[in-house]
N, C-alpha and C positions, 0 to 999 in steps of 0.2 A: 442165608447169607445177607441178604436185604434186611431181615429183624433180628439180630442175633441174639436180644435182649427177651425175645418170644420164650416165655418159659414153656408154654403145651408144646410146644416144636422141639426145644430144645428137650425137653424130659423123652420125647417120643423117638427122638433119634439116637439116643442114651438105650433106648429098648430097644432097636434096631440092631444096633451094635454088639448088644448082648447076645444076640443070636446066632446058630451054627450057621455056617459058612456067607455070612457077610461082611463084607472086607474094606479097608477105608474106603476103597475106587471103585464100590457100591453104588456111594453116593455123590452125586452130577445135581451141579447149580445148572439148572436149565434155562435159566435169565441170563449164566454168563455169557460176555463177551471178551474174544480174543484180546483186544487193547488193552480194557479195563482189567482182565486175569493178569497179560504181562505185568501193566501199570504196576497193580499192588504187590506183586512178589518182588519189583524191583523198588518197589519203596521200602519193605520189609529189611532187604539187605540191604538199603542206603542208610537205613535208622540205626543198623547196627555194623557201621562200619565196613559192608562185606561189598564191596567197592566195586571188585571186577567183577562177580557176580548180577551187581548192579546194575550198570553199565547194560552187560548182555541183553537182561530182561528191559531195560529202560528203552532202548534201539528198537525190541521188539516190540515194544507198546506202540512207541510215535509210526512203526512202519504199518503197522493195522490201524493205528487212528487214522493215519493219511488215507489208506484205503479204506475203511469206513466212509469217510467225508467224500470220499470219490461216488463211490456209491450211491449215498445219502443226496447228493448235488446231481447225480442223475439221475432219480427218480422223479426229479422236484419239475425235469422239461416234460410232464405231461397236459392234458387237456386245461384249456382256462376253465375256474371254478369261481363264478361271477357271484360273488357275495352279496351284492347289490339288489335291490326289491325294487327298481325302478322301471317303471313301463317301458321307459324309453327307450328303446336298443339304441349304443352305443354305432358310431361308426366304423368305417372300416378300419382306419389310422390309431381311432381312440382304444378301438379293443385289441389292435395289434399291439400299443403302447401299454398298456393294460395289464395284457397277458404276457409282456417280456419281463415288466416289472415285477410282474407275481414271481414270476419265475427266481427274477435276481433275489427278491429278500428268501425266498424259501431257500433259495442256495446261504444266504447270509445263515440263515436258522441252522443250518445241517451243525454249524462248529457247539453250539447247543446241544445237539443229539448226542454228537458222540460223546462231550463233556459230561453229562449226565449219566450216574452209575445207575444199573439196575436197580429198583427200589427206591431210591429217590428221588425228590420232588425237584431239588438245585442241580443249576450244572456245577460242576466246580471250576471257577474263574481261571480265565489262561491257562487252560489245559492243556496246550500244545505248545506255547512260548516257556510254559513250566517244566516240561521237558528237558529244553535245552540250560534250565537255570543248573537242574540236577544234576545232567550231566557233563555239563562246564567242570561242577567241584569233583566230581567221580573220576572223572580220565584225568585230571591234575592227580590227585592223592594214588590211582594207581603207574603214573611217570608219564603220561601219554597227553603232555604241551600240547601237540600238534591236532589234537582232535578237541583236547580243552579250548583248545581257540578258537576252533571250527565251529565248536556249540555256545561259544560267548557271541561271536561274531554273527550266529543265526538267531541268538537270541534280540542281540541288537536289531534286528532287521520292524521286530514289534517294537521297541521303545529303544531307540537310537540316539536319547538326551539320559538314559539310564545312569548314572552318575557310577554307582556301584560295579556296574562293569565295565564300564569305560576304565576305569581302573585295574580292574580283570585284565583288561585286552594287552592295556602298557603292560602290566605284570609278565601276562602269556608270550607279549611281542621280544620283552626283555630276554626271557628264559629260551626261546627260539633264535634271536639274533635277528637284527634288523634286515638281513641280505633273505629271511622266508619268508614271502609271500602267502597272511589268511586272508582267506575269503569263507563268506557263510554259504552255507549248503545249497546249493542249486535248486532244486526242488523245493526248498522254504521261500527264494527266492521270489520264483514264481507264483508259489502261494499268496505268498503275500501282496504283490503286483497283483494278481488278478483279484484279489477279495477288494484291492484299495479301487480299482477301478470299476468294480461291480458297485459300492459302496458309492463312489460318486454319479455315476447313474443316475442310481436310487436316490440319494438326496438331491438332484436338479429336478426330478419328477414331480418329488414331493414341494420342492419349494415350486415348481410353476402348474404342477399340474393337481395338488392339494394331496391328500392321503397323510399317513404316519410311519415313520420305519423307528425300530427300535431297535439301533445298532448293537448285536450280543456280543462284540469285546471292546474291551477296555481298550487298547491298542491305538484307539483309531485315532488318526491326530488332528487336531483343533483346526486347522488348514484345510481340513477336507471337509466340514462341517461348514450348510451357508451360516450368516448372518443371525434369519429369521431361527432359524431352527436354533441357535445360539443362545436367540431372546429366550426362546419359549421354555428350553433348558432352564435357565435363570427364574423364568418366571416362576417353573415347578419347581426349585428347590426353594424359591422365596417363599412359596403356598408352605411348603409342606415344613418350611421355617418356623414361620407361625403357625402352623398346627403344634408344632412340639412347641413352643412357646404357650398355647394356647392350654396342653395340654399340662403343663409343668405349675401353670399357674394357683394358689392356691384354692382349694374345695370351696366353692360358696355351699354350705350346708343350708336344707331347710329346715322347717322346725319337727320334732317330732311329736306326732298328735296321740300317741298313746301314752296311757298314765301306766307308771311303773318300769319303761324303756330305759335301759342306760345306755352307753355308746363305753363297752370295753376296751376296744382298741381301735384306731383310727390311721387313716393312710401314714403317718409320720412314721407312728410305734410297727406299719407294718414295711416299711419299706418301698412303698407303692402308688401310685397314685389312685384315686379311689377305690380306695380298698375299705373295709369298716367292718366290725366284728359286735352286736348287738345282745343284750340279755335280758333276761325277761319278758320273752317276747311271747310267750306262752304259758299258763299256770301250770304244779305238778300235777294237777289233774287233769289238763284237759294233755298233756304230756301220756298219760298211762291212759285217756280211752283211746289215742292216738294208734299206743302202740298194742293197745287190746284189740283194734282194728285189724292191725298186721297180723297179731295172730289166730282172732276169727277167722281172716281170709286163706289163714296158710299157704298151700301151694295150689289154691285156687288163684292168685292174682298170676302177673304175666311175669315171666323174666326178663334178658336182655334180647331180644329178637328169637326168644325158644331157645335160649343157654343159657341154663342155671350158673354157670362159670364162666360168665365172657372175658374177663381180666385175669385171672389165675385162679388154677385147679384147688386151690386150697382153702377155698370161700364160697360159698352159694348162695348166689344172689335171688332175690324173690323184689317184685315190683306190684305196684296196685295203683291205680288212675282212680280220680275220679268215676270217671262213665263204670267202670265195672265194681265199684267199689255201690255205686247206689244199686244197678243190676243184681249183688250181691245182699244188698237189704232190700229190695225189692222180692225177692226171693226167700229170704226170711234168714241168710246165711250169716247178717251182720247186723249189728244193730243201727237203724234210721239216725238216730243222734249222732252216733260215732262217723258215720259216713257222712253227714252233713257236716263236721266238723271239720272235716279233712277238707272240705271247698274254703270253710269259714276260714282254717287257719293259713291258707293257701293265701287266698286274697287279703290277709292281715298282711303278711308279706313284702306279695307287693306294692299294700300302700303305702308299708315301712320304707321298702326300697325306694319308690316314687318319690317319699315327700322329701328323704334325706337326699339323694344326687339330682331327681328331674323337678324341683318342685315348680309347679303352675304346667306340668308336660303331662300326658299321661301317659302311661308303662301298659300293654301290654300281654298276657300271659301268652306262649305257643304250645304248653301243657304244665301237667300238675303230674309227679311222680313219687310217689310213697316208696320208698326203696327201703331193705333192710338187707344188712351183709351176716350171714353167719359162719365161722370158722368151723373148718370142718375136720371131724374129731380124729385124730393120730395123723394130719396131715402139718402140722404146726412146726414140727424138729429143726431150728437151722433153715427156717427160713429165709431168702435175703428177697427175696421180691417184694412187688409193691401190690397193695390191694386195687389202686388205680396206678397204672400208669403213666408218666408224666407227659402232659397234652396239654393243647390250647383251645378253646368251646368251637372257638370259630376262624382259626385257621391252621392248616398245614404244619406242625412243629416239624424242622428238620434242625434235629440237634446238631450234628455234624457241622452243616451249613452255617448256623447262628441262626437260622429265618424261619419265618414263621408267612407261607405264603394263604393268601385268601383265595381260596377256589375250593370248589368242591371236589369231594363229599364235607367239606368243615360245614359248618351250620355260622352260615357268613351273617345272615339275618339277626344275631344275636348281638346285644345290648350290654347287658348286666346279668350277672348271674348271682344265684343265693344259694346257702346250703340248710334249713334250718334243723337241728339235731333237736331230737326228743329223748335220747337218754344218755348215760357219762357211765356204767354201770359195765367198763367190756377194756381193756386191756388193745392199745396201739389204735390205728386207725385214724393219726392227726393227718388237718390237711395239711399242705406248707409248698409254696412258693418258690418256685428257680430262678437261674437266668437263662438264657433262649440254651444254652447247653445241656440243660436240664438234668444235670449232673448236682451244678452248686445251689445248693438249698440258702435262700436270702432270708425266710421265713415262715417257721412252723406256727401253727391257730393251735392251742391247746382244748380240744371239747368238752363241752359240758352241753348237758341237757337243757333245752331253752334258746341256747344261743344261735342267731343268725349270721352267716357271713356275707358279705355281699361285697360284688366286685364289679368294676366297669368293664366292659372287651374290649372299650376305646385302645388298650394296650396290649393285649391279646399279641400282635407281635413281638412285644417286648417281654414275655417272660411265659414260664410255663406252673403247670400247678400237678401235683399228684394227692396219692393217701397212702400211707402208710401201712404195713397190713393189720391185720384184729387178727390177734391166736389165741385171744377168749374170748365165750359169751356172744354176743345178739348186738348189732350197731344197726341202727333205724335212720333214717331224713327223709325229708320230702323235698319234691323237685316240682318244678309251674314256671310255664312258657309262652309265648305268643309271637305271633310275626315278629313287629315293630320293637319289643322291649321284652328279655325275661328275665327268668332266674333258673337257676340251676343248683337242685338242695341235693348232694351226693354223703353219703356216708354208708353209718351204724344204724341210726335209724333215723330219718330226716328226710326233710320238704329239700327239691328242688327247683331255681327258676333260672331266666337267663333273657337276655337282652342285644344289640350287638353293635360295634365299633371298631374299626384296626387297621392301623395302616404296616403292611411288610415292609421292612427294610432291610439292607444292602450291607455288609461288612466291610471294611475297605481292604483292597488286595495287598496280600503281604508283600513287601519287597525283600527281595535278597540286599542281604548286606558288603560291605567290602570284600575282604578274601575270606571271611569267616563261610559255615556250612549254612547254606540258605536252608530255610526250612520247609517240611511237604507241604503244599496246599492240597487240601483234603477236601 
């Protein structure tokens, strides 16, 4: 349920099914929870008009999210957990202040938890105010005013200058007659009072007694925020202004110091910002001892973590490093030249990549990976998968979300990546470029043996990248890495490297419209 896009998963429970006496209610989401199961069956039949159905499972989501949040806020009153490395024990006042405050933001966090679906890394925004947006238009379209108001009037209670439903309410107020009395839900009521005054607590603390709070809803009004905290708002969106200004700016290219280099496609022709697509960066010979290398080593080199198929059952991957690639001519199993070659053209590379986006910087490597993909024979028919799937180097892609969050396990240290291909001789396998939906393809690299690609992570949250599959023939690259700056060469047969830079950003929250069908936030 969390990867439904998982083809070994999916193929595997396709064989499951096939089997004698296994039945759909076999198979149990063991990540699910109560709110989030209600949640999406009552968005299923809101999408498709099935109203009162709707409605049912809608009611049942918000009453398990509430108690979810109930739970989640009581867990949060236990022992203080002093983050702190300081010698000095607090006093007695300081740590009772201390440890109520912990307390209040970890109650703030809980509306996080439970917004957060299994499997994913985002909450989804207004999880609980979106509730009552849905089921405003749901009990209107099945005749039931009186409840329509109930859930306008509770939604009001989060955004109360809401222009859209303010409109809703005359609409609702009209349709009921002005002699019936709405009010919003009791228990939202209270919700909301008590999150507002937890909330101001926690920001008098912080403004007098220093720390950070990161209020998780949108909700919170301008009013209840001090001054400083105001500024400091302002300041970070001014930073991170001129970052995207900074970032938009055009490439200062440096020179390239190799004879014979072209620059084939450049950030404009790719849609991107430093993006660059390189040729001749290798001659056909030293291209074919490359990959006479690869197949010296055959399935002596390493795979993906000990899986020949770590992206899809239809390709088997084979890898070779450096360090075992000389262990393997040390041994007599490759040839000394060929395996010195593979460092030599590794670090061509990166001096490619260095002089063109960091010149006067230095780049780097965190490894050198010789990769070759090869299709695997009668598994080709009607394919629709991807040989790579669509990802970001170094951070978190959650398509759904739009975002692209930096935390680990992403490989956040990363800089710039490369791909470079050693042969053109093999059917599919382009790379090509999304948007953070990683659905719309902005821009396919057509391969050819020689060519480098090379990309900055500085935008790593702003779009994602895959491959294409190969259903013929042998695809090679090499791949080459370091802390501070790499590259990253993926393919058919190619050098990869990788380097790193990214800042994650924020969607802005959908609003519902007039009387029209608001739409799901997902």
């Amino acid at each position: 349920m969390a990867n439904p896009q998982h083809l070994q998963m999916r193929e595997d429970i396709e064989k499951y099914q096939r089997m004698a006496g296994v039945k759909s209610d076999s198979f149990r989401d063991l990540e699910a929870v109560p709110h989030w199961r209600a949640y999406e069956t009552g968005v299923q039949h809101y999408k498709v008009d099935e109203y009162q159905e709707a409605v049912v499972k809608l009611e049942e989501s918000l009453k398990e999210a509430l108690l979810a949040l109930e739970d989640c806020r009581a867990l949060c009153e236990g022992p203080w957990e002093d983050e702190t490395e300081e010698e000095i024990q607090p006093g007695l006042y300081e740590a009772v202040a201390a440890h109520y405050i912990q307390v209040l933001k970890c109650r703030q966090q809980c509306v996080l938890d439970i917004a957060t679906k299994p499997g994913r890394v985002s909450a989804t925004e207004d999880f609980i105010p979106s509730h009552f947006d849905l089921l405003q238009f749901a009990y209107n379209q099945v005749g039931n005013q009186a409840l329509a108001a109930e859930c306008a009037a509770s939604y009001l209670l989060f955004y109360p200058m809401d222009e859209s439903m303010l409109e809703k309410m005359k609409y609702y107020q009209t349709e009921l007659g002005e002699g019936v009395s709405v009010t919003a839900r009791e228990n939202i009521y209270h919700y909301v009072q008590q999150s507002l005054k937890e909330k101001k607590l926690i920001y008098y603390a912080v403004e007098h007694l220093g720390g950070t709070f990161n209020d998780p809803d949108l909700w919170t009004s301008d009013e209840l925020i001090p001054e400083s905290q105001k500024q400091k708002r302002r300041e970070d969106q001014e930073k991170q202004r001129l970052e995207n200004l900074d970032v938009e700016q055009p490439e200062q290219r440096g020179p390239l110091f190799f004879e014979g280099l072209t620059i084939t496609q450049d950030s404009r022709q790719l849609n991107g910002s430093q993006r660059v697509v390189f040729d001749r960066v290798l001659t056909d010979s030293e291209c074919k001892d490359i990959l006479r290398l690869a197949k010296a080593a055959g399935g002596t080199g390493d795979s993906y973590r000990g899986r020949r198929s770590p992206h899809t059952p239809h390709e088997r991957f084979e890898g070779l490093t450096v360090l075992k690639a000389l262990q393997l001519a040390q041994d007599g199993a490759v040839n000394w030249r060929d395996a010195k070659l593979l460092l030599q053209a590794s670090e061509k590379s990166r001096k490619i990549v260095q002089s063109y986006f960091t010149p006067g910087k230095k780049l780097h490597f965190s490894f050198t990976h010789l990769v070759c993909r090869t299709a695997v024979e009668g598994e080709q028919d009607d394919r629709m998968d991807l040989s790579h799937p669509v990802h970001a180097d170094n951070c978190l892609l959650d398509p759904e979300g739009k975002e692209c969050w930096k935390e680990p396990p992403a490989y956040m240290y990363r800089d710039y990546s490369g791909i470079l291909y050693l042969n053109d001789d093999f059917k599919g396998g382009e790379l090509f470029f999304t948007e953070l939906n990683a659905v719309t393809v902005t821009d396919p690299v057509l391969i050819t043996k020689q060519i480098q690609i090379g990309t900055a992570k500085a935008n790593a949250g702003k779009s994602g990248q895959g491959e294409r599959s190969t259903s013929s023939w042998w695809v090679c690259s090499m791949l080459c890495q370091r802390m501070y700056v790499c590259l990253s060469f993926f393919s058919i047969m190619a050098i990869f490297l990788s380097f790193s830079l990214s800042v994650p950003f924020r969607q802005p929250l959908l609003k519902s419209g007039s009387l029209s069908k608001p739409p799901v936030v997902s």
